[in-house]
N, C-alpha and C positions, 0 to 999 in steps of 0.2 A: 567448774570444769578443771581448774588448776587449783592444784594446795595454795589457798591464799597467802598462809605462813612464805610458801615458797616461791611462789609469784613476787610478795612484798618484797623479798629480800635480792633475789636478782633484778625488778626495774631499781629499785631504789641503795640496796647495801652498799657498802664502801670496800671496795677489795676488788680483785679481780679472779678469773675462772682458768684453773689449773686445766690442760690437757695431759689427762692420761690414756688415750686411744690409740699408741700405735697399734695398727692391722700386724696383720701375720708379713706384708712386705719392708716395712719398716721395720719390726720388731727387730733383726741379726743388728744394724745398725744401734738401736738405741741400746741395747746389749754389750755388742761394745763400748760403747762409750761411758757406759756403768762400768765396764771394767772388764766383764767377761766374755771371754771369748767364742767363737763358733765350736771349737773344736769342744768345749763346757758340753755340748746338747748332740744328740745324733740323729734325733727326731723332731716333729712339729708340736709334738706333747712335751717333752721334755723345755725346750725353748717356749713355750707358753708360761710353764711350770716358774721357769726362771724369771720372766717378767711378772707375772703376777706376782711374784715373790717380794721384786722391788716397786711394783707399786702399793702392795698390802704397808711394804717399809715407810713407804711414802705416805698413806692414811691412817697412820698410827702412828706416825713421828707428833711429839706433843705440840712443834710449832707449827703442822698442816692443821687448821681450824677455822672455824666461821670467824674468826675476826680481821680476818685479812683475804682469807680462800670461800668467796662465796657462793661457789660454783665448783665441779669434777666434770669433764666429759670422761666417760668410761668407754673401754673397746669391748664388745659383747662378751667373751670371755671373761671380764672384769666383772661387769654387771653378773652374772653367773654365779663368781665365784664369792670367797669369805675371807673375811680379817677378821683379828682376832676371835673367831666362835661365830661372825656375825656375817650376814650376805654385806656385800658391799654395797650396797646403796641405802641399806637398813644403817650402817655404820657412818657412812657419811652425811648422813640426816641428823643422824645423834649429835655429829659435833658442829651440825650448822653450816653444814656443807652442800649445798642441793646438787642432786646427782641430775646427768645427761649423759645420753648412749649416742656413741657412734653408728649411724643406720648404714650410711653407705657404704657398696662392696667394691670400693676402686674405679680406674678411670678411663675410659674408653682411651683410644690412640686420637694422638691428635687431629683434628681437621676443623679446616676453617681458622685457624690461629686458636683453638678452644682444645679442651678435656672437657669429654661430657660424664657424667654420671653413668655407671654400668647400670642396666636391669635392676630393681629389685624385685625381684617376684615373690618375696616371700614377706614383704614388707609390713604389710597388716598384721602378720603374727607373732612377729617381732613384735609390734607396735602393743599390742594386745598382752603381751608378756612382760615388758617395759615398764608397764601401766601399773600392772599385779603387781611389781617387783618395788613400788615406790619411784621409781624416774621421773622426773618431771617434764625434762624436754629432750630434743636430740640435736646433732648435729651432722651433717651433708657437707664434703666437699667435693669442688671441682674448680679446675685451674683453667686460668686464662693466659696465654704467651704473646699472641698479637694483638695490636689494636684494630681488629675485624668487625665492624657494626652489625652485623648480621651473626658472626658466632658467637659476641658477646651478650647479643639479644637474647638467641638460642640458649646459651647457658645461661642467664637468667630467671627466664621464664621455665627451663625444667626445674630447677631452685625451687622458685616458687608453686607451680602445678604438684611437686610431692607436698614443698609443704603444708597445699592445700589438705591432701590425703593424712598428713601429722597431726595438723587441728583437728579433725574429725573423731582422731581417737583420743582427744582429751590433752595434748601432749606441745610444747611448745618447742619450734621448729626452729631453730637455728640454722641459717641460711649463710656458708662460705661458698662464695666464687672469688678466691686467691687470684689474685694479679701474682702472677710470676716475678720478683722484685729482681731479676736478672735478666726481664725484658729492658729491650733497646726499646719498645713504646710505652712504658710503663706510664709515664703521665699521660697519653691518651688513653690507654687501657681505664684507669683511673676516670677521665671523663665519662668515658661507655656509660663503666658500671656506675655512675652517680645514675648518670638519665636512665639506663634499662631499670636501677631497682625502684628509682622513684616515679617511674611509670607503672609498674609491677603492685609497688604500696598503694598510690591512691587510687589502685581499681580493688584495692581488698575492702570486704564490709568492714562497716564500723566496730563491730563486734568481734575483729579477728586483727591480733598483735602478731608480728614473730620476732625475731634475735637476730642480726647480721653479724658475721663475723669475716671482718674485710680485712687484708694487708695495708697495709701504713701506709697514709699516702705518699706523694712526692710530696705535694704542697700542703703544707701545714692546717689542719682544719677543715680540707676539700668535702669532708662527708659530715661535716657541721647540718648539716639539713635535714641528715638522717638521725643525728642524734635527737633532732627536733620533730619529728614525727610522730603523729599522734598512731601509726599502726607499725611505733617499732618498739620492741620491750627494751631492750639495748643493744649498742651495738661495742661490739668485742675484737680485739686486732690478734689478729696473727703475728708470732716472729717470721715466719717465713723464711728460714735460712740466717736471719740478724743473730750477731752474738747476744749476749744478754745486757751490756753495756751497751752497743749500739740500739736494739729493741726499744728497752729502758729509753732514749733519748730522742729518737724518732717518737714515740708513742706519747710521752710527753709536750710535745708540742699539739696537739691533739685534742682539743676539750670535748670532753664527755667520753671520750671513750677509755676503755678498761682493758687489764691484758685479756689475751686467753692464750698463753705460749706453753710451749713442749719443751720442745730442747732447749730453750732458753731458761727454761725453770729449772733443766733436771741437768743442765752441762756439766755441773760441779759434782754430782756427787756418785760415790763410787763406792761399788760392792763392799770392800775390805775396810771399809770406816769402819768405828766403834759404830756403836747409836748415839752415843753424844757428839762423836764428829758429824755423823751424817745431820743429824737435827740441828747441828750448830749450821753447819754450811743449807742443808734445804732453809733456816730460817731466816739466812743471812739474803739469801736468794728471792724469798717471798717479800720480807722488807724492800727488797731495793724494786720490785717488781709493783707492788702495791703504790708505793709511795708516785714511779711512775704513770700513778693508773688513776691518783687522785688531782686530776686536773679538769 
């Protein structure tokens, strides 16, 4: 069901999993921080145009590769489109990179202390297109702000209920429910989500693995159990808002678990580099990202 080649290397490689998926609401923000501005774009094409640009910069820079980057979530768009001559997840296969698509389309308003996942309605065709295109897995978020037993439950179990529908199409389901790390209950929050996903996992058949990608805990090692799970393929942290020095040092205390950061990976580098500046800084970035990821 899974590229074995590609399964081996996410339960087992040594490196961590780059996010390149801002959505169309994130994207102005990550834009700027590359360097460019709103006033750069006039439209929703045009600011596409511009981020796919810096991330094509980003999978053709010669220090983005399987030996440290063993994993890309892509944002649909991404997936769609091409670097140098090649679709992007054909390109990122080549250098050992196994490709993942962002499914979900944003976050409900809060209630009950939760972010729920919006509708997918169109999810299956996605899923089916994904498949065609080389992807191997995907990844879902939704955030938690209170420690609410009942909305934590709920966000868990819709987590898990699509990723059921992800396995079906052959495709390995990365599972974020984000602890907000600017909650005031963030270590209960952290409690929750241990018991809802490990109530969640041992009701999954023997035969079906997925990927959790959780925020760092408070306490050091808190999701040791899940790394030890026979129905989790691995589990992945978010920076969640952390610098890339703080991430780095949180995430390090941590065993088994591996990056999977955004901004943390890409805060340093900026439009007007050379390409030897930009490669120098993304690979100074990935070093110190990896190195925290091997514990």
């Amino acid at each position: 069901m899974h590229d074995p080649k590609m399964k081996d290397k996410i339960e087992h490689g040594a490196g961590f999993i780059a996010a390149l998926d801002q959505s169309g609401g994130s994207t102005p923000k990550a834009l700027k921080g590359y360097g460019v501005e709103e006033s750069a774009y006039s439209n929703d094409d045009e600011m596409f145009a511009l981020i796919h640009g810096m991330r094509s910069r980003i999978a053709t820079a010669p220090s983005f590769n399987g030996d440290k980057v063993i994993g890309a979530i892509l944002f649909e768009k991404t997936m769609d489109g091409e670097a140098d001559g090649k679709p992007m997840p054909t390109l990122l296969w080549e250098r050992g990179i196994v490709p993942f698509l962002k499914v979900d389309k944003g976050l409900e308003d809060e209630a009950d202390g939760v972010q729920m996942m919006k509708p997918m309605p169109e999810l299956g065709a996605l899923l089916k297109r994904a498949k065609a295109k080389g992807v191997f897995g995907t990844k879902m978020r939704s955030v938690i702000n209170k420690a609410s037993p009942t909305g934590i439950a709920a966000n868990v179990k819709q987590q898990f209920e699509v990723a059921s529908q992800i396995l079906d199409h052959g495709l390995m389901p990365m599972i974020e429910p984000e602890v907000n790390i600017k909650s005031d209950e963030r270590a209960e929050c952290d409690k929750l989500v241990l018991q809802e996903i490990t109530k969640q996992l041992d009701a999954l058949p023997e035969d079906r693995k997925v990927m959790l990608k959780l925020s760092i805990p408070v306490e050091p090692n808190h999701y040791a159990s899940l790394v030890d799970h026979p129905r989790v393929a691995r589990v992945v942290a978010l920076s969640g808002g952390f610098s890339r020095d703080e991430a780095c040092t949180e995430l390090a205390k941590n065993r088994g678990m591996i990056a999977s950061f955004s901004r943390a990976l890409l805060q340093d580098l900026r439009h007007g580099m050379t390409d030897a500046e930009f490669d120098q800084s993304l690979g100074s970035a990935i070093d110190q990202i990896a190195k925290a990821s091997a514990t």
